[in-house]
C-alpha positions in Angstrom: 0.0 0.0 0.0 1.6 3.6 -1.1 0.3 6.6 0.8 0.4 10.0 -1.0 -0.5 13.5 0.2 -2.2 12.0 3.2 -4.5 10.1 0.7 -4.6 6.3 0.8 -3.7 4.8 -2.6 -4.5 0.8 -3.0 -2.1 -1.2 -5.8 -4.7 -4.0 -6.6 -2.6 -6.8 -8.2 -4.1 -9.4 -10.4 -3.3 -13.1 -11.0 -3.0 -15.5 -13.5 -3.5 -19.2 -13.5 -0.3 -20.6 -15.7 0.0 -24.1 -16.7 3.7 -24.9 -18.2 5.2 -27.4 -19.6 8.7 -28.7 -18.3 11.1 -31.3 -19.5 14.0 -33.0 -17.5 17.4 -32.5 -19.2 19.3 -35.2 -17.2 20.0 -32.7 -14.3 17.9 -30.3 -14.1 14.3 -29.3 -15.4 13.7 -26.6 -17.7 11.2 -24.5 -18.9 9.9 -25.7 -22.5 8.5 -22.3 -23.3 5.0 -23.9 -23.6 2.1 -23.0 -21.5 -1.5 -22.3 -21.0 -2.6 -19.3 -19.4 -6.9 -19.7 -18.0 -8.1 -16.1 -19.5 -10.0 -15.4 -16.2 -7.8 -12.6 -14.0 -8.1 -13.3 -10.1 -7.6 -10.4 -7.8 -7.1 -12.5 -5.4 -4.4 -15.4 -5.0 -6.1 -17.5 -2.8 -8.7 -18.0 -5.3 -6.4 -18.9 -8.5 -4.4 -21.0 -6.2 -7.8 -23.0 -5.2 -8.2 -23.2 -8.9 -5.1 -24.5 -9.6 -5.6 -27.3 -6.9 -8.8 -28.3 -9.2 -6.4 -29.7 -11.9 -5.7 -33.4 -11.7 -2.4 -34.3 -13.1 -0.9 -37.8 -14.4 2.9 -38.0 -15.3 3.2 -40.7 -17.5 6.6 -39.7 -18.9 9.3 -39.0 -16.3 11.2 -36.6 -18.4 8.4 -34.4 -19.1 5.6 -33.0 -16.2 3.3 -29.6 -16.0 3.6 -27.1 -13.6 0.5 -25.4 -12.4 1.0 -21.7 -11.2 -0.5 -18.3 -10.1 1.7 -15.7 -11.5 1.3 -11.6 -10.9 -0.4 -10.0 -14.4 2.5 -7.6 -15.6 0.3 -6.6 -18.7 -2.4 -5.1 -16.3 -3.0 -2.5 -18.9 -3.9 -5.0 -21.9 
C-alpha cells in the first residue's frame, strides 16, 4: 500500500492461473516455453491457487511433467 498527500492509494494486483510445460534434461528441469494461461484474472491469490488445486495431473513420462501456477499479471494495462 503507497500513501500520497495523506490520501490512501490501493495497488490491486491481479493473477494468473499458468500451466507450463517442463522437461528434465538429465539434471535439471527446464522450462519448455509452452504453456497455457486460464483467461479469467483473479484479484485474489487465494482464489487462483484454489483453482489451480482443481487440476488433476498424471505423469506418465518421467522426463516431461506440467507445472501449475498463479503468477502476478504484468500486462495489467492490456
Amino acid at each position: 500500500m503507497k500513501q500520497e498527500n495523506a490520501t490512501s492509494i490501493r495497488m490491486t494486483k491481479i493473477f494468473l492461473l499458468v500451466v507450463s510445460l517442463w522437461g528434465y534434461n538429465g539434471s535439471a528441469w527446464v522450462y519448455t516455453g509452452n504453456q497455457m494461461v486460464y483467461q479469467e484474472k483473479f484479484e485474489d491469490i487465494e482464489v487462483c491457487q484454489e483453482m489451480g488445486r482443481k487440476f488433476m495431473k498424471f505423469d506418465m513420462n518421467r522426463y516431461f511433467t506440467f507445472k501449475v501456477q498463479c503468477i502476478e499479471d504484468v500486462r495489467k494495462n492490456i
